[in-house]
py3Dmol code that shows the C-alpha trace and the ligand (Angstrom):
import py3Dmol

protein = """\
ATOM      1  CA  UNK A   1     -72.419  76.459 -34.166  1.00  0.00           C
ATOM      2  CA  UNK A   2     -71.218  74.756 -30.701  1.00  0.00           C
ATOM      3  CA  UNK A   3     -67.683  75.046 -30.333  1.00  0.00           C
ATOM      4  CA  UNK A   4     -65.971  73.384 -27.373  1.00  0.00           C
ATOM      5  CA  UNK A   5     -62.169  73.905 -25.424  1.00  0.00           C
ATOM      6  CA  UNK A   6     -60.446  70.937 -24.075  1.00  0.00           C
ATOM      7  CA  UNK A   7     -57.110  70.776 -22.690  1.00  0.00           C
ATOM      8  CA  UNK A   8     -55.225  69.563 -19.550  1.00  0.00           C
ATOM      9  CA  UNK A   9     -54.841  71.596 -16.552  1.00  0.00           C
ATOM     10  CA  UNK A  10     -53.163  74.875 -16.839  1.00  0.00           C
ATOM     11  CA  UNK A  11     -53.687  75.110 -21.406  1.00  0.00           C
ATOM     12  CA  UNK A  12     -54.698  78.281 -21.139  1.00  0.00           C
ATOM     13  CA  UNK A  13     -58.090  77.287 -22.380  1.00  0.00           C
ATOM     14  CA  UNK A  14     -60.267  79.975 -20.263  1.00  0.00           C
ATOM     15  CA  UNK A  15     -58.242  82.722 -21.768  1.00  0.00           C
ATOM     16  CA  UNK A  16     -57.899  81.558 -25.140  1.00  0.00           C
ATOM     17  CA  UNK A  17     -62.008  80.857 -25.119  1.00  0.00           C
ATOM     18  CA  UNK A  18     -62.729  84.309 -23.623  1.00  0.00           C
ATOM     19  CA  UNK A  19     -59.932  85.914 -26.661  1.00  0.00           C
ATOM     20  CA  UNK A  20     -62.154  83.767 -28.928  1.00  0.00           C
ATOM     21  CA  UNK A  21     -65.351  85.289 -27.809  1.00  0.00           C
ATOM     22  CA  UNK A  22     -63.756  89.127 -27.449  1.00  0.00           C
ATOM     23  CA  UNK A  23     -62.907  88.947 -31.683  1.00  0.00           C
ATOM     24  CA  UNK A  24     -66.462  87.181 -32.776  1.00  0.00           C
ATOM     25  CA  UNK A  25     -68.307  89.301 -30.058  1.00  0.00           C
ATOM     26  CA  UNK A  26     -66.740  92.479 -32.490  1.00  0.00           C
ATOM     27  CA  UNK A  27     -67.449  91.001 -35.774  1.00  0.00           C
ATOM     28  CA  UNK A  28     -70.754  89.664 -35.447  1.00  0.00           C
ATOM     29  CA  UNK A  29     -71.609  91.468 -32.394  1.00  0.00           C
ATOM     30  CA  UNK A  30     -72.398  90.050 -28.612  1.00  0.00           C
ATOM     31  CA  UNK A  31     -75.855  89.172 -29.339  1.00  0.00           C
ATOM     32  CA  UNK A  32     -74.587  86.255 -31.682  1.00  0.00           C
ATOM     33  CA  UNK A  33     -72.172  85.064 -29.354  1.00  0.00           C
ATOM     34  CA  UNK A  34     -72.201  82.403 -26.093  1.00  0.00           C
ATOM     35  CA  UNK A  35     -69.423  82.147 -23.410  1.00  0.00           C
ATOM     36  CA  UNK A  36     -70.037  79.795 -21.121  1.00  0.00           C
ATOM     37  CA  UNK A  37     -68.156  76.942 -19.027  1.00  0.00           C
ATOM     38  CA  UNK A  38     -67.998  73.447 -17.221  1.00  0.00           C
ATOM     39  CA  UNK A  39     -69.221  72.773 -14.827  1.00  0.00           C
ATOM     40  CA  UNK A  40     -71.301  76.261 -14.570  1.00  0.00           C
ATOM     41  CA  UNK A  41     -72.555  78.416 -16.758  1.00  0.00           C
ATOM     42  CA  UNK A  42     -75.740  78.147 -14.810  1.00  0.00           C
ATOM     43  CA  UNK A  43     -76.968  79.337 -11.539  1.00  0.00           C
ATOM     44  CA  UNK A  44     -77.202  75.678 -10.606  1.00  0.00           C
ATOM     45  CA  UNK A  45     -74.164  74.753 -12.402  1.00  0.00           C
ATOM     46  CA  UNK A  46     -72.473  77.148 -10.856  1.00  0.00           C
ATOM     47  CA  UNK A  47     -73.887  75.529  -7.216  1.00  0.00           C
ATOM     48  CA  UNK A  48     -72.439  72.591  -8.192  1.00  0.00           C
ATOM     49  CA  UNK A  49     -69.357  73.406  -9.172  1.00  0.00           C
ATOM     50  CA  UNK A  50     -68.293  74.850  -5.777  1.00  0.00           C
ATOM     51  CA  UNK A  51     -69.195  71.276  -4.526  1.00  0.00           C
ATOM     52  CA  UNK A  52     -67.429  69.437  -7.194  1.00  0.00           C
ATOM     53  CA  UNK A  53     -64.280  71.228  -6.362  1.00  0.00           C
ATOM     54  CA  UNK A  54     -64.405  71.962  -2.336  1.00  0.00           C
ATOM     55  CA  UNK A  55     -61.263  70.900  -0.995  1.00  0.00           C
ATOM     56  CA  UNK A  56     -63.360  70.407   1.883  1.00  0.00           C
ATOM     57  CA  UNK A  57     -65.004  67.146  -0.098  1.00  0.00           C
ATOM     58  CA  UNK A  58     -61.788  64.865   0.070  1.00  0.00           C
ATOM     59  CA  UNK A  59     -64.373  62.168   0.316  1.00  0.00           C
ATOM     60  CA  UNK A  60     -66.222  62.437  -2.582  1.00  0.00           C
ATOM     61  CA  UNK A  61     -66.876  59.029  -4.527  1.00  0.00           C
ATOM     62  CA  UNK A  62     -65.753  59.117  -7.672  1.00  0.00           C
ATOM     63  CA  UNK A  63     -69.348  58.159  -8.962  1.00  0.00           C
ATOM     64  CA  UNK A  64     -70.709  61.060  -6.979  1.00  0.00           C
ATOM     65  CA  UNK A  65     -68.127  63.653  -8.800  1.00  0.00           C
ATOM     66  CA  UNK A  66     -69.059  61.762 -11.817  1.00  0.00           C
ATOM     67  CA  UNK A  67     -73.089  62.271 -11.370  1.00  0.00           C
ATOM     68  CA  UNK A  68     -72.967  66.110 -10.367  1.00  0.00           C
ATOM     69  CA  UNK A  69     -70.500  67.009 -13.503  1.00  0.00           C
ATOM     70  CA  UNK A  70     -73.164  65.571 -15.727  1.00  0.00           C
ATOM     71  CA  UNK A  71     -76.032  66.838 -13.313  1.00  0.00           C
ATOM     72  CA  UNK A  72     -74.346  70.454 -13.758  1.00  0.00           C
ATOM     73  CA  UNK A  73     -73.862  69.406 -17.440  1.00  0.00           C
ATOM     74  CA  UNK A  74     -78.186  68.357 -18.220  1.00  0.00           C
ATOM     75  CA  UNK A  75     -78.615  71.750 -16.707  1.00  0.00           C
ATOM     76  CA  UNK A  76     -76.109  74.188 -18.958  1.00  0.00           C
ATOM     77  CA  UNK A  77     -77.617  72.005 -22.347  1.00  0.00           C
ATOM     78  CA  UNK A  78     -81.120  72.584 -21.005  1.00  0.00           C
ATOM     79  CA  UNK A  79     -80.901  76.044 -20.217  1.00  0.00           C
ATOM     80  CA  UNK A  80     -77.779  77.749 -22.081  1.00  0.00           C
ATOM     81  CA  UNK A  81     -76.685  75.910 -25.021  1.00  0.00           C
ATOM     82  CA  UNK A  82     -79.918  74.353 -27.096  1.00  0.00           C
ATOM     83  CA  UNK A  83     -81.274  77.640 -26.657  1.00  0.00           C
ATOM     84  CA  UNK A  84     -78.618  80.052 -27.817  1.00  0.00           C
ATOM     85  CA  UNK A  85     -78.144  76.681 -30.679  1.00  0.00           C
ATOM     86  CA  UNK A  86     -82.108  77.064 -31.677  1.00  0.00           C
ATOM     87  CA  UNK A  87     -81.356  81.218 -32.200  1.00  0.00           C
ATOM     88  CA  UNK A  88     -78.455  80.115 -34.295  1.00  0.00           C
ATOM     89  CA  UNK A  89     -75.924  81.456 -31.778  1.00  0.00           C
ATOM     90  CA  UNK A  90     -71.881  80.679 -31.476  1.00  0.00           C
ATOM     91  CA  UNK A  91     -71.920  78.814 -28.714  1.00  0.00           C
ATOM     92  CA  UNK A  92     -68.104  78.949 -26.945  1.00  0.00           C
ATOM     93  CA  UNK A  93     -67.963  76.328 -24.030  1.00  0.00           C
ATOM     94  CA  UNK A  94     -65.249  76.406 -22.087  1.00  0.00           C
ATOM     95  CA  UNK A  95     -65.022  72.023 -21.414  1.00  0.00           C
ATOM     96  CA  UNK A  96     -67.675  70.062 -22.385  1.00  0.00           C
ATOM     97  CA  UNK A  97     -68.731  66.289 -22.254  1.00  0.00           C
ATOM     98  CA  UNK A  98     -65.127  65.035 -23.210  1.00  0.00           C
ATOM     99  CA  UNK A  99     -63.516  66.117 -20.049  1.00  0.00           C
ATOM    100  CA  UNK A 100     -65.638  63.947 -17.945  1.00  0.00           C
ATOM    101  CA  UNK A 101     -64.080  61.286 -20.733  1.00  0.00           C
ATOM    102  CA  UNK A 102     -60.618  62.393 -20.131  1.00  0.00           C
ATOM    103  CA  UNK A 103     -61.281  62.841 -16.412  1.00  0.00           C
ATOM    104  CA  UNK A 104     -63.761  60.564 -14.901  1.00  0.00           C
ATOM    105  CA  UNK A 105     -63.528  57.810 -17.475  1.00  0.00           C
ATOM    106  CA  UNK A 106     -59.595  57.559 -18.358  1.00  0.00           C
ATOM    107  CA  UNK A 107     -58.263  59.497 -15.143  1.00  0.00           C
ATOM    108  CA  UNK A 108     -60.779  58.218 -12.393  1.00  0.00           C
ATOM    109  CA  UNK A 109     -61.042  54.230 -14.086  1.00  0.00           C
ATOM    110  CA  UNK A 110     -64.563  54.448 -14.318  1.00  0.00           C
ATOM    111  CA  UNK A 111     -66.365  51.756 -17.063  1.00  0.00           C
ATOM    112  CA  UNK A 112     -66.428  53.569 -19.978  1.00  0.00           C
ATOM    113  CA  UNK A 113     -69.538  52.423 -21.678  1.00  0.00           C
ATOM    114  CA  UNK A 114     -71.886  53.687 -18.405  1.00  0.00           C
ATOM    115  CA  UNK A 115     -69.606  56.739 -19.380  1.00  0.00           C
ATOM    116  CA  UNK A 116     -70.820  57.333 -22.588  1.00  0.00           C
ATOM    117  CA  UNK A 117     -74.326  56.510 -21.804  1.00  0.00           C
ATOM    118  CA  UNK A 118     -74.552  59.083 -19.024  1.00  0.00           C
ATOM    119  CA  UNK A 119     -73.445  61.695 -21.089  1.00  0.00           C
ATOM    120  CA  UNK A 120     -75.694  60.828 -23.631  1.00  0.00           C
ATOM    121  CA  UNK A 121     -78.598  60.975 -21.267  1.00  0.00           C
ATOM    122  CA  UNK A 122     -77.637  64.378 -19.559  1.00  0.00           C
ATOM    123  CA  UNK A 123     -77.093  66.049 -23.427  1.00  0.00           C
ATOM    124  CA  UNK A 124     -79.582  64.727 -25.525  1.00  0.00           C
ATOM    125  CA  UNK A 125     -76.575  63.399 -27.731  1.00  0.00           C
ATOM    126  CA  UNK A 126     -75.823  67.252 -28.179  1.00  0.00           C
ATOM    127  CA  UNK A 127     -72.179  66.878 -29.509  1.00  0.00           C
ATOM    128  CA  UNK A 128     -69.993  70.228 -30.586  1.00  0.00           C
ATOM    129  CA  UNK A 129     -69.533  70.671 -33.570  1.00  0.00           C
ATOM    130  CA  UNK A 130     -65.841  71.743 -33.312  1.00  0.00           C
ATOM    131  CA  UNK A 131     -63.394  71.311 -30.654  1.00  0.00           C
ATOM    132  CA  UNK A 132     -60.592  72.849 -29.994  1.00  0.00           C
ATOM    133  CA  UNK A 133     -58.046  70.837 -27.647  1.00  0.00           C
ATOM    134  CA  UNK A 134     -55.289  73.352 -26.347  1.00  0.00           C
ATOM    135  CA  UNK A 135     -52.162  70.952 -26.045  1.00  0.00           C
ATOM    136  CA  UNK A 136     -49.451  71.708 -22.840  1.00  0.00           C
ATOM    137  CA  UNK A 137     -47.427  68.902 -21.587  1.00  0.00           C
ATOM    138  CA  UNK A 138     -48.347  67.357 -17.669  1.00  0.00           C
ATOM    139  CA  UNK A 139     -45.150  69.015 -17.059  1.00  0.00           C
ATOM    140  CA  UNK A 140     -45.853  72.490 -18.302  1.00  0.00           C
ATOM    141  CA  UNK A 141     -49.256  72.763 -17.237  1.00  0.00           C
ATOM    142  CA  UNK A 142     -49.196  71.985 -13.605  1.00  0.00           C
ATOM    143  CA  UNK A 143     -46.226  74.080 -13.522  1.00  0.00           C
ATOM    144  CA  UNK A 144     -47.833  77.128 -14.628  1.00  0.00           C
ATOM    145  CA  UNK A 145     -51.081  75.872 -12.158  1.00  0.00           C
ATOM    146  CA  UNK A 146     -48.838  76.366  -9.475  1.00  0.00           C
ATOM    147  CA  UNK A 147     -46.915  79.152 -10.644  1.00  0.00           C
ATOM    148  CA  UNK A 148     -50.745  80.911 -10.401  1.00  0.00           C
ATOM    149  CA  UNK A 149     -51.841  79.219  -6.986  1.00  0.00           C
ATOM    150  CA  UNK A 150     -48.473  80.705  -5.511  1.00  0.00           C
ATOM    151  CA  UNK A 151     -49.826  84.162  -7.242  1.00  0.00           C
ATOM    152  CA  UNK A 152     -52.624  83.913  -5.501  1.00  0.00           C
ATOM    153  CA  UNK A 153     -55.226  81.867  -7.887  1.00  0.00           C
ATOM    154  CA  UNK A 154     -57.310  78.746  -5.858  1.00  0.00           C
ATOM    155  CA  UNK A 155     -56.230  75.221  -6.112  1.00  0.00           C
ATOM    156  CA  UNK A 156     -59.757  73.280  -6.703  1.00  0.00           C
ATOM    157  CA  UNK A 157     -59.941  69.373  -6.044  1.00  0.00           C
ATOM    158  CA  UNK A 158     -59.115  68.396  -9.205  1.00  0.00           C
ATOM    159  CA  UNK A 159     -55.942  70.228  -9.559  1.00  0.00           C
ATOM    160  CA  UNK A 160     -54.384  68.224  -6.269  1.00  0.00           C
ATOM    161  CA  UNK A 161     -54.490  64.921  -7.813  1.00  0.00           C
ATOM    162  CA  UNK A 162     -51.638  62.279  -8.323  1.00  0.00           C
ATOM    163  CA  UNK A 163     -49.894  62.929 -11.214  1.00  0.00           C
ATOM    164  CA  UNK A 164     -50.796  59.265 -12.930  1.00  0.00           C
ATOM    165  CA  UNK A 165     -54.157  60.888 -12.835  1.00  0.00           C
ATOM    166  CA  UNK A 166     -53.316  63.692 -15.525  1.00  0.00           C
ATOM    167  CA  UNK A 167     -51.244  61.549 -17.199  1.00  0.00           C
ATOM    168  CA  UNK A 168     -54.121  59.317 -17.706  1.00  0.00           C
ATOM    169  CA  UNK A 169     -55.957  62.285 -19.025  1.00  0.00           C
ATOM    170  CA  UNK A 170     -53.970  63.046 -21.376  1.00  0.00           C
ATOM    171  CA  UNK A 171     -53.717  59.577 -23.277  1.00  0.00           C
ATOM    172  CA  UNK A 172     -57.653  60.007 -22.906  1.00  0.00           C
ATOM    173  CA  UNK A 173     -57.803  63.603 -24.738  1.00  0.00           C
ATOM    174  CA  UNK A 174     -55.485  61.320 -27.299  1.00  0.00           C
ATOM    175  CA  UNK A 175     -57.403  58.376 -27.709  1.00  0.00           C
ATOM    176  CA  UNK A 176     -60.852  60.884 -28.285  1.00  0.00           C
ATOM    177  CA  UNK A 177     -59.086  63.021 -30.894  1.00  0.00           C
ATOM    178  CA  UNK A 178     -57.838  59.744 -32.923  1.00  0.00           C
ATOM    179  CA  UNK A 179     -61.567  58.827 -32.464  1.00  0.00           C
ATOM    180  CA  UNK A 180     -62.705  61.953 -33.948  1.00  0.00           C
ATOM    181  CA  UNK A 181     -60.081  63.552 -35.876  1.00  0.00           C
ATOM    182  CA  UNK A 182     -62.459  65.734 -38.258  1.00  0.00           C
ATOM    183  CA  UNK A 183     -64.001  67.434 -35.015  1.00  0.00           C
ATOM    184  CA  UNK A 184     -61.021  67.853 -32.927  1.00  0.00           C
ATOM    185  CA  UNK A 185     -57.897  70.656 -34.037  1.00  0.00           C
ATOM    186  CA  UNK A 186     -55.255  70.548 -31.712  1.00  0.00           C
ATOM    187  CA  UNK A 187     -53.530  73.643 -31.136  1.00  0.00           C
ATOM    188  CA  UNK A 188     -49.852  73.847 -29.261  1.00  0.00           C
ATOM    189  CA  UNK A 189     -50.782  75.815 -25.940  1.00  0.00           C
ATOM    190  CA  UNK A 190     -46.994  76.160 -25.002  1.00  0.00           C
ATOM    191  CA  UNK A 191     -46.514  79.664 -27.318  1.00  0.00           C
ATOM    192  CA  UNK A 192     -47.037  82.930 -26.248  1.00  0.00           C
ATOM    193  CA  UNK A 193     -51.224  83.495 -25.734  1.00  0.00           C
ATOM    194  CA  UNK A 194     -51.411  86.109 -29.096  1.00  0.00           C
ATOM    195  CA  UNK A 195     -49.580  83.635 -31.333  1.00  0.00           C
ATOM    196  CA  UNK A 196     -52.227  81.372 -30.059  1.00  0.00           C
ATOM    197  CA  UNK A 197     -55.666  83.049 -30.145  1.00  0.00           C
ATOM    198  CA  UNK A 198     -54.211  84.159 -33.744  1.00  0.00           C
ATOM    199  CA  UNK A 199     -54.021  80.556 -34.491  1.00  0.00           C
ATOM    200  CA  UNK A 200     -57.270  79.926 -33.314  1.00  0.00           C
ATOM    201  CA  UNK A 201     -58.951  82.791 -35.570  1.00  0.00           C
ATOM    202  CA  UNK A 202     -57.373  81.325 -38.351  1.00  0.00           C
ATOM    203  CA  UNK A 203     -59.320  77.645 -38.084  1.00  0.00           C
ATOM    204  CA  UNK A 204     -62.409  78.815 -37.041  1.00  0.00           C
ATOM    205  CA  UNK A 205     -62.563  81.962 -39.872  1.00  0.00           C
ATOM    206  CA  UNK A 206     -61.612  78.444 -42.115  1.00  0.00           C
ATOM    207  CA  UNK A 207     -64.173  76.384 -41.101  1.00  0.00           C
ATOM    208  CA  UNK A 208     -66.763  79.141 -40.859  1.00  0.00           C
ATOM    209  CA  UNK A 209     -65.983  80.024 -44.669  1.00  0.00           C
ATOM    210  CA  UNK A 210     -66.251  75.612 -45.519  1.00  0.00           C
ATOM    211  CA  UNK A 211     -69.734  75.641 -43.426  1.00  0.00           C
ATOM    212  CA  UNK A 212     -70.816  78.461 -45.357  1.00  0.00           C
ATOM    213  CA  UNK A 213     -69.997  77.324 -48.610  1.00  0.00           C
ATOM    214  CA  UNK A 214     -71.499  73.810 -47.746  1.00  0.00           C
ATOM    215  CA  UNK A 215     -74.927  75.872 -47.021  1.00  0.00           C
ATOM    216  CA  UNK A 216     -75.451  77.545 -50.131  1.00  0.00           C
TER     217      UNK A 216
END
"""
ligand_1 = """\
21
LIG
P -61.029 74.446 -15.020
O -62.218 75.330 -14.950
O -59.796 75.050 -14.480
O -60.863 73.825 -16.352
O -61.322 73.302 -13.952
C -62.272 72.375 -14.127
C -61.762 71.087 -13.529
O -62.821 70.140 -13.556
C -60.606 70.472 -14.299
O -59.692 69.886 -13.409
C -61.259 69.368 -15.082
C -62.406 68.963 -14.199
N -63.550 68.392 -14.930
C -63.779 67.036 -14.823
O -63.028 66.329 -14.157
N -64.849 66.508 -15.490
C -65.719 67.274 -16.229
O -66.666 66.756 -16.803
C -65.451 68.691 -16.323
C -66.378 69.554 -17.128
C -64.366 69.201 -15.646
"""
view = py3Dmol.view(width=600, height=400)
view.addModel(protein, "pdb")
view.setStyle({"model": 0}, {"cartoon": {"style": "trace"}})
view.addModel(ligand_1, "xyz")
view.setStyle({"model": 1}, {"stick": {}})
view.zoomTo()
view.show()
């Protein structure tokens, strides 16, 4: 099972993904479980990302940060995800191939059927089969982003952008989960963290229970 976590800056997503993994990791134990993230997750991936997000690369094309998130992205399918898929493992990705939607095709303007077909290329049509989108306002999440960068926490490139830019996000995250309502669960990111990990044990123990009933 490939589960996905989308959400705007400053959801909460990491630490709701790594909760996520924490409980399965102690019910089915760690060898069944995945945690992994976007860009990364890779040694490469990981390379790229700290190119991706240099403040240092204020001139980056938006083509070019477009190419390495899917370059980073062929990589983690290749390497980390069909393989831990194949030995039926719980894949837990922290983003996936709808934040370059959100991001580079709704936030950044670019055409969104050379969009689609990139991602298709660098997955193999590898789509999750549940995704969780953790829902904070603009507002609310760059507030708490830099609530953390004055605590110390780094500001990456894509956390310095105009704030048109998330707002186009966001109507992007919306537009994909009308698209795909039976994938996506939305989940209100605003509570307190426990109130929502607990919510997000509740689906997933649901739809593990439906999948499992489906199989027999
Ligand atoms: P995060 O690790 O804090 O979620 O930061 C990742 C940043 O990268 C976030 O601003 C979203 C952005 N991003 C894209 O713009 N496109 C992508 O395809 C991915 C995976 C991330």
């Amino acid at each position: 099972m490939f589960i996905s976590f989308e959400g705007p800056e400053g959801s909460g997503k990491s630490t709701q993904a790594r909760l996520l993994a924490e409980f399965l990791c102690e019910k089915l134990g760690a060898d069944r479980i995945v945690l992994t993230r976007e860009p990364g997750g890779t040694k490469i991936g990981e390379e790229i990302r700290a190119v991706i997000h240099s403040l240092r690369h204020h001139e980056m094309a938006p083509t070019t940060e477009f190419l390495l998130y899917n370059a980073a992205r062929a990589q983690i399918v290749a390497e980390v995800i069909r393989p831990a898929l194949a030995q039926n493992k719980i894949v837990l990705c922290d983003r996936y191939a709808d934040s370059t939607i959100a991001y580079q095709g709704f936030g950044r303007q670019l055409d969104m059927e050379m969009v689609r077909t990139v991602i298709h290329y660098a997955t193999g049509g590898l789509k999750p089969d549940l995704t969780f989108y953790i829902d904070v306002s603009v507002e609310e999440g760059l507030a708490r982003r830099n609530h953390g960068h004055a605590r110390g926490e780094e500001l990456n490139r894509m956390d310095v952008q105009a704030r048109e830019f998330y707002e186009r996000v966001r109507a992007g995250y919306e537009t994909l989960i009308r698209e795909e309502p039976l994938r996506w669960v939305r989940i209100d990111g605003a509570r307190e963290i426990d109130k929502v990990q607990s919510e997000l044990r509740q689906v997933l123990v649901s739809r593990l229970v439906f999948l499992t009933a489906n199989l027999r």
